[in-house]
SEDOSE-825235 format. One line per 8 residues: number of its first residue (from 1); for each residue z, x, y of N, C-alpha, C. Coordinates in nm, 2 decimals, always signed. Last residue first. Layout:
<recs>
NUM> Z,X,Y,Z,X,Y,Z,X,Y | ...;
</recs>
This chain:
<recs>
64> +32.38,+11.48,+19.09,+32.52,+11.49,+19.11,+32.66,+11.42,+19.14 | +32.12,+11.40,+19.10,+32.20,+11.36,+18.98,+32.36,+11.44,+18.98 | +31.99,+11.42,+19.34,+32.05,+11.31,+19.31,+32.16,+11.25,+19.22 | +31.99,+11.60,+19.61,+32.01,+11.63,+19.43,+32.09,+11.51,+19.39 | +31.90,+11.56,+19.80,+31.83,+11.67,+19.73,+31.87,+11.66,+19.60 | +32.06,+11.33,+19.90,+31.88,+11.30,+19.89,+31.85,+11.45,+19.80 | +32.29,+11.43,+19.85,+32.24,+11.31,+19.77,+32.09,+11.34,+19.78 | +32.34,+11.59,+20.07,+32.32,+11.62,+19.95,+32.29,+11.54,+19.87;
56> +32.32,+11.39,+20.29,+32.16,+11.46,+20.28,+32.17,+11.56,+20.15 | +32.59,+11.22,+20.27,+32.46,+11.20,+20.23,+32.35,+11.28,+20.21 | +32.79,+11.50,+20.27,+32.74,+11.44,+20.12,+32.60,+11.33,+20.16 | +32.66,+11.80,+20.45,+32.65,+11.63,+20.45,+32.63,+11.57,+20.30 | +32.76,+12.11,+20.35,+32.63,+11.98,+20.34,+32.69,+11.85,+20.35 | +32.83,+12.42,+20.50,+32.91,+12.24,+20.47,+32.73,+12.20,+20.45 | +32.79,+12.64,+20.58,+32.86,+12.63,+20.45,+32.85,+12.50,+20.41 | +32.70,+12.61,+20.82,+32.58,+12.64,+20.76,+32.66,+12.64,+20.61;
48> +32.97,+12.55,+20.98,+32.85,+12.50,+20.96,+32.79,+12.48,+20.88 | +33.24,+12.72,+20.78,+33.15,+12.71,+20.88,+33.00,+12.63,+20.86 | +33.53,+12.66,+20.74,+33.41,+12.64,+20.64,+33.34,+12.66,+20.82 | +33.85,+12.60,+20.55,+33.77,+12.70,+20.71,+33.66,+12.72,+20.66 | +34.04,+12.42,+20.40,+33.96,+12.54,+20.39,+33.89,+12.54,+20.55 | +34.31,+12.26,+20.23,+34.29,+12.28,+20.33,+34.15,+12.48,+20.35 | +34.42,+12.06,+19.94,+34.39,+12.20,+20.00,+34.32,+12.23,+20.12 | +34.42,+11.85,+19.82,+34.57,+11.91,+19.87,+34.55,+12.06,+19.97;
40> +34.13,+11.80,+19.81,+34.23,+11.73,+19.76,+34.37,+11.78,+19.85 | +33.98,+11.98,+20.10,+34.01,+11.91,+19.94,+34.09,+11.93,+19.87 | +33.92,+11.90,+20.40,+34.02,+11.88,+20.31,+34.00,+11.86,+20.19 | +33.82,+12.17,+20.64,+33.79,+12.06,+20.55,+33.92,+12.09,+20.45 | +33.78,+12.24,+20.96,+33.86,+12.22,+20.85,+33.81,+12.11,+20.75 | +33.52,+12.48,+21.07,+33.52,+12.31,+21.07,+33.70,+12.32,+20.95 | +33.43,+12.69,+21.37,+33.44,+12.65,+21.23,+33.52,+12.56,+21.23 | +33.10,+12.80,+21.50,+33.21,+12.69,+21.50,+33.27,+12.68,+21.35;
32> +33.13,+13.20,+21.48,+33.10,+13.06,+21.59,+33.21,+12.95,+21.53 | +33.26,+13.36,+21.38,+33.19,+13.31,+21.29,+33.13,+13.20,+21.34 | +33.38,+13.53,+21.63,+33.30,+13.61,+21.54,+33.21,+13.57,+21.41 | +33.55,+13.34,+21.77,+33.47,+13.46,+21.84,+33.35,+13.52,+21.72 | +33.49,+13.00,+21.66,+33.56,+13.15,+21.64,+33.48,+13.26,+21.69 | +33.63,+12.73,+21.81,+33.53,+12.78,+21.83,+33.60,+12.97,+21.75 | +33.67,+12.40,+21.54,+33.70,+12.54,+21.63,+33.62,+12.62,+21.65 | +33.66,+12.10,+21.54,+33.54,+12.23,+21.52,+33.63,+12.29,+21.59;
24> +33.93,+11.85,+21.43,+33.84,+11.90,+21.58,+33.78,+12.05,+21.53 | +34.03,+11.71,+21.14,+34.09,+11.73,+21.30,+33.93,+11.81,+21.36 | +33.87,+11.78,+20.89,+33.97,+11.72,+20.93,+34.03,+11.78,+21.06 | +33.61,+11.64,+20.66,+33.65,+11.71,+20.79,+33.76,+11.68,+20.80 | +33.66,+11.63,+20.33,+33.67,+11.55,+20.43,+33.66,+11.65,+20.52 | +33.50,+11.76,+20.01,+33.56,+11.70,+20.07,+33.58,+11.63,+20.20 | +33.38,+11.84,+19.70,+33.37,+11.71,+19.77,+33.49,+11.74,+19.85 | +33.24,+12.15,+19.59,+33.32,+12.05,+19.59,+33.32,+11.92,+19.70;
16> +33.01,+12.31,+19.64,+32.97,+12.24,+19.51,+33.14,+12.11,+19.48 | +33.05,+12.44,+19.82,+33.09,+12.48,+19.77,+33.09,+12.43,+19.62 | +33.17,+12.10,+20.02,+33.18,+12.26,+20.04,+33.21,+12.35,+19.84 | +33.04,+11.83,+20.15,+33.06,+11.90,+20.03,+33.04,+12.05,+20.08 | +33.19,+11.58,+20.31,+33.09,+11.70,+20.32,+33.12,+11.76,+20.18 | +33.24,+11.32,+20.52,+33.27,+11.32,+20.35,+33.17,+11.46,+20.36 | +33.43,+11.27,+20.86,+33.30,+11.29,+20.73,+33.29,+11.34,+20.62 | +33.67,+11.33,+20.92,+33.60,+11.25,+20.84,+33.51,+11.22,+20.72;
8> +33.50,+11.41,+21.24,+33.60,+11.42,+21.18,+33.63,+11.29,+21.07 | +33.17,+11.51,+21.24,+33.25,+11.46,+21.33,+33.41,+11.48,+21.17 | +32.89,+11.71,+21.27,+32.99,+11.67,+21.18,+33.10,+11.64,+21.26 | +32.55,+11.58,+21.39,+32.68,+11.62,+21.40,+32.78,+11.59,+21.34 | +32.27,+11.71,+21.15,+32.35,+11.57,+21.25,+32.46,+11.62,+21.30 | +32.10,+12.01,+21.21,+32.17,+11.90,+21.15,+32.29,+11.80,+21.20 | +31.76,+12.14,+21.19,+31.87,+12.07,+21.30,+31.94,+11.97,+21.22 | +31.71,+12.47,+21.18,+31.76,+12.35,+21.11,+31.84,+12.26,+21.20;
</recs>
């Protein structure tokens, strides 16, 4: 799966929620790169293959 690069920002959905990257990919010995995302007040550790690009979740599921 080749997926764009998530920079800091970017609007992602984790988890069936909406939120933001925030600050720089860490590298983890044991889950590779993991990303901060921000929703709402709350701060999460998401890896890669966790996060969907809210646009290319649009293209699969529109009515969300």
């Amino acid at each position: 799966m080749d997926m764009e690069k998530i920079r800091n920002g970017d609007p992602v959905i984790y988890k069936d929620r909406r939120g933001t990257i925030y600050g720089k990919p860490r590298e983890n010995k044991y889950r590779g790169v993991m990303y901060t995302v921000k929703i709402g007040d709350e701060y999460v550790k998401a890896t890669q293959n966790e996060l969907s690009v809210e646009k290319e979740a649009k293209e699969i599921d529109p009515s969300s």
